[in-house]
N, C-alpha and C positions, 0 to 999 in steps of 0.2 A: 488701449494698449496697457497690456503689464505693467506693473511699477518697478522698478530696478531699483539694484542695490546704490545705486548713485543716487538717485529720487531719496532714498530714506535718508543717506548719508545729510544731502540737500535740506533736508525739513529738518531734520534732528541738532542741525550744525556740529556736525561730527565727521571726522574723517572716512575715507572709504574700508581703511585696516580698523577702525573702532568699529563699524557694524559687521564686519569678518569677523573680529573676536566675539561681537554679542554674539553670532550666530554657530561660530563652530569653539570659541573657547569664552563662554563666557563671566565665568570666574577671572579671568582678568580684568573685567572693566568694572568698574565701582559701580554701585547702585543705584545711583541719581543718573549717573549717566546709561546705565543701562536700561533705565527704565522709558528716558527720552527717547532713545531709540526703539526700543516695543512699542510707545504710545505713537510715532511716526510709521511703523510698520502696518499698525491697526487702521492708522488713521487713510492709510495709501491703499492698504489691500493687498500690503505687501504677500508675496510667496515665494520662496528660497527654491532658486530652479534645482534641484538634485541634481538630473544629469549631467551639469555643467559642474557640481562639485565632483561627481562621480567619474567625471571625463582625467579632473587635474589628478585625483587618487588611483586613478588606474583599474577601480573596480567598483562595484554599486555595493547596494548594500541588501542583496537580495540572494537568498539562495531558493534551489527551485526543486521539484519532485516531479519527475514522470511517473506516473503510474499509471497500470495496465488499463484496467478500465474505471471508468469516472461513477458508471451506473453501480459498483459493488458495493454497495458500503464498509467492506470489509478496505475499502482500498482511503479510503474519508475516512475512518477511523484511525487508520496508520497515519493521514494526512496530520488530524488532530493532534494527535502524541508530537508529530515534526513541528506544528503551530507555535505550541506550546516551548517549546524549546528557542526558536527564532525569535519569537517576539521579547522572551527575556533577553537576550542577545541585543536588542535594539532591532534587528533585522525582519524585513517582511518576505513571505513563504510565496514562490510563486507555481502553480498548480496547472500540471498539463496531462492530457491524456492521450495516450497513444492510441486505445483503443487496438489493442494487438497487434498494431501494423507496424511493421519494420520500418517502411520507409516513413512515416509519419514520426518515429519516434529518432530516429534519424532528424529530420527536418525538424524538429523539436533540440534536440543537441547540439546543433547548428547554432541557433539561431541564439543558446539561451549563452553556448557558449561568444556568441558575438558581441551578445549584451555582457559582459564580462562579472557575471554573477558568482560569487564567492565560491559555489561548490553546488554540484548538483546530486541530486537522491533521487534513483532511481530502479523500481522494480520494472527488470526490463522483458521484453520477448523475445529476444535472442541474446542471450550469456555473453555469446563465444563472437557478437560484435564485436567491430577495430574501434567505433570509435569509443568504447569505455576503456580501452586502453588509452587513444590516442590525447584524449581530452587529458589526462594529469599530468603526461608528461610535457601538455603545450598549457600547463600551468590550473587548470581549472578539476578540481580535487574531486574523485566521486564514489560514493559509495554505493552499493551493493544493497537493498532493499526486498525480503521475502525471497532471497535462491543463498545459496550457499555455495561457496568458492573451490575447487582443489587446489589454489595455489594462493598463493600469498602477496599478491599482486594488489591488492584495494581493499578497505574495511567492507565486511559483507556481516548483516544482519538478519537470523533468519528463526524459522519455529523448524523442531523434527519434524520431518513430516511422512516419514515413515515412518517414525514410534505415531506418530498419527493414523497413519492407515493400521497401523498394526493394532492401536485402541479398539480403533473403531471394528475391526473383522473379529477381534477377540470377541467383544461384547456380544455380537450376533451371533457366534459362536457358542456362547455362554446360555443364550436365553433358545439354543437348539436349534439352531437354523442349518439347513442341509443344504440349500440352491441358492447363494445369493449374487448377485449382480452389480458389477461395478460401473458406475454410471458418471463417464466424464472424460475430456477431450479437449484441446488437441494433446496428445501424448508427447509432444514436442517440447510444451510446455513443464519446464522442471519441478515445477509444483505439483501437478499431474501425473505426471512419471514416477517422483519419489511414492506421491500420498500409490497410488498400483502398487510399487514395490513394497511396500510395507506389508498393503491388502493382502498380495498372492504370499508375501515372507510368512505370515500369521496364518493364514489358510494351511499351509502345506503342514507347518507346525502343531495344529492338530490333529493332521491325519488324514483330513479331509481329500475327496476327489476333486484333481485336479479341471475335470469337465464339468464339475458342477459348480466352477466360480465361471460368472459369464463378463464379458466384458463389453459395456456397450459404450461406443467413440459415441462424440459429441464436436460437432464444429466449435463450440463455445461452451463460455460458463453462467448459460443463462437460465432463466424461467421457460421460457420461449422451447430449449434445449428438453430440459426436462420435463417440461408438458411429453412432449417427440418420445421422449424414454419410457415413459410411461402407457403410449400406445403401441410400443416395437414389445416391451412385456406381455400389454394384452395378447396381444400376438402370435407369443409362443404357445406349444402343447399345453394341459395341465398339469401332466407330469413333468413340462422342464420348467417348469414358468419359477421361477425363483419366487423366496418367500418374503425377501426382504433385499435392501437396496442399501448401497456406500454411496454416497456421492461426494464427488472432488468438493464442491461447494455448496453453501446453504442455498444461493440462487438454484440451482439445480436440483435439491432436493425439495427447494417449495413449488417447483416447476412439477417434479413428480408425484407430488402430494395431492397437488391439484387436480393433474392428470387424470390419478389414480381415483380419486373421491368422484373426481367426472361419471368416471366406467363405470362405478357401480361396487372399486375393492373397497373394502375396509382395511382402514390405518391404522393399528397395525396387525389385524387378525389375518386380513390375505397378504396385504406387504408391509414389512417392517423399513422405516426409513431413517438412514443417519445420514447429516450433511457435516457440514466442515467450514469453519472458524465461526461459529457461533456468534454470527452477527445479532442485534437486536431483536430481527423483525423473526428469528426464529424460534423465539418463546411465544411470538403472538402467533405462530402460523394459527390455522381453523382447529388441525392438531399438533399440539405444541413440538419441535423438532429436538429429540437427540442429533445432538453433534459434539463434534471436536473443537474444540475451545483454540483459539490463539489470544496471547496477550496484546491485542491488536495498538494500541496506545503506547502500550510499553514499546512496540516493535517499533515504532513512528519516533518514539523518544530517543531509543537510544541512541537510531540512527544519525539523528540530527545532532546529540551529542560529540559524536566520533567526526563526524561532518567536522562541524566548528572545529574541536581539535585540531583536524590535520590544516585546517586554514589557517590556524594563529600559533601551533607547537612545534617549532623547530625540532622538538623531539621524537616528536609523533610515530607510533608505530601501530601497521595496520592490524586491525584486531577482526576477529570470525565470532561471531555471538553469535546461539542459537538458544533458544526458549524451548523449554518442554512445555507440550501441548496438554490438556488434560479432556477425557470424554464426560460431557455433562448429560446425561440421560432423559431422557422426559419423555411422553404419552406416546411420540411416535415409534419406538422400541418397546411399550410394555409389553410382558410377558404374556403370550398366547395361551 
């Protein structure tokens, strides 16, 4: 059986309000006396139940992040940047994954708001969900994670991502490419939507024919996906077969690299390929991947800064941050 705070109190010969103060204030208690009380703690096995403190204070000491998917590293990197920020806070970061499903991510919001967790951070799969309204006004604070807001309703932290897509089609643009193909999906998704818009905004603006940007959907933002993309390519004519590829994400671009090196194309003399947020693993691809850069860390950081804020500032006003994104070029773009 546990040892309890009455047990320590017991050995230590000290009152039950003396090892409350060792435990939550304990610059109040002298030194000799508070040391009696740790060496009885040690000696018992003592461990300080949380949620029974957390029950009397009304809230734990946990804030949490859903994010889209668990497999992206892009999404464990934002995670990182939110870590770092909690753990100075005193606070520990709790990590969930919706894995794009509405209702999961729901039933995630639920529950974390049942645990009555300080404020939660989440990049969601549907924006224009009730309950990221309904959660602050029933007290539990949330910000807005990788989408971008039009109203003023919640701190929302995000990258362009239309001067994203627009990098990224410039670039291909630059090194002469006539047929390229945008490769990513579902279009529902705001991240995927803007990074298109950018694409076709940039395309049109140099002039380009509008039939010669293709557009291939994608159930997902995986490797899985873009292996898929990369055989609907082979696919086409040789005169429509596009020369080079955008992809929503770097999974998806190393999915089509793969693909693509499978069939028999060269990377990037028959398809030129750029992904997006320049996770790690896309400097090691087999050939190293142009992509679009996000401050991925930073994006995690600042979140969880605005987070705290609205938890502890009476003042607090919601703020819209968004990062420019920047294209990092490498072997899978060289010039043909």
């Amino acid at each position: 059986m546990a040892a309890s705070v009455k047990d320590v109190a017991a050995l230590a010969g000290v009152s039950l309000g003396t090892v409350s103060n060792v435990l939550n204030r304990p610059e109040r208690v002298s030194t000799p006396t508070r040391s009696r009380v740790e060496d009885a703690m040690r000696t018992l096995g003592f461990v300080r139940n949380e949620s029974a403190r957390q029950l009397r204070v009304g809230r734990s000491s946990t804030v949490a992040y859903v994010m889209l998917d668990a497999t992206n590293p892009f999404f464990t990197d934002v995670a990182r940047g939110m870590e770092g920020v909690a753990e100075a806070a005193g606070l520990s970061l709790f990590l969930c994954n919706s894995d794009l499903r509405a209702e999961r991510e729901e039933t995630y919001l639920a529950r974390l708001e049942q645990q009555r967790v300080q404020g939660v951070l989440i990049t969601p799969s549907d924006i224009e969900s009730p309950l990221l309204t309904e959660l602050p006004l029933r007290g539990t604070p949330v910000v807005i994670v990788d989408r971008t807001l039009s109203a003023d309703t919640h701190c929302a932290v995000a990258v362009d991502d239309e001067l994203g897509g627009r990098l990224a089609i410039e670039h291909l643009v630059d090194l002469g490419h006539e047929r390229v193909a945008f490769v990513g999906g579902p279009v529902q998704l705001g991240q995927v939507r803007d990074r298109l818009h950018g694409c076709r905004d940039a395309w049109a603006k140099a002039g380009k024919d509008p039939d010669r940007l293709t557009v291939l959907d994608t159930e997902g933002l995986t490797v899985a996906e873009g292996s898929r993309a990369a055989q609907r390519i082979a696919g086409t004519t040789r005169s429509n077969r596009p020369t080079a590829a955008f992809c929503a994400n770097d999974l998806l671009a190393m999915g089509l690299l793969q693909g693509c090196l499978g069939l028999g194309y060269r990377v990037p003399g028959d398809v030129a390929i750029v992904g997006y947020d320049d996770i790690d693993f896309a400097a090691a691809a087999a050939v190293p991947l142009t992509s679009v850069r996000q401050p991925r860390r930073d994006l995690g950081r600042r979140a969880a800064e605005l987070l705290l804020d609205e938890t502890s500032n009476p003042e607090h006003r919601h703020e819209q941050v968004c990062f420019t994104p920047e294209l990092v070029a490498r072997a899978s773009t060289a010039r043909r």
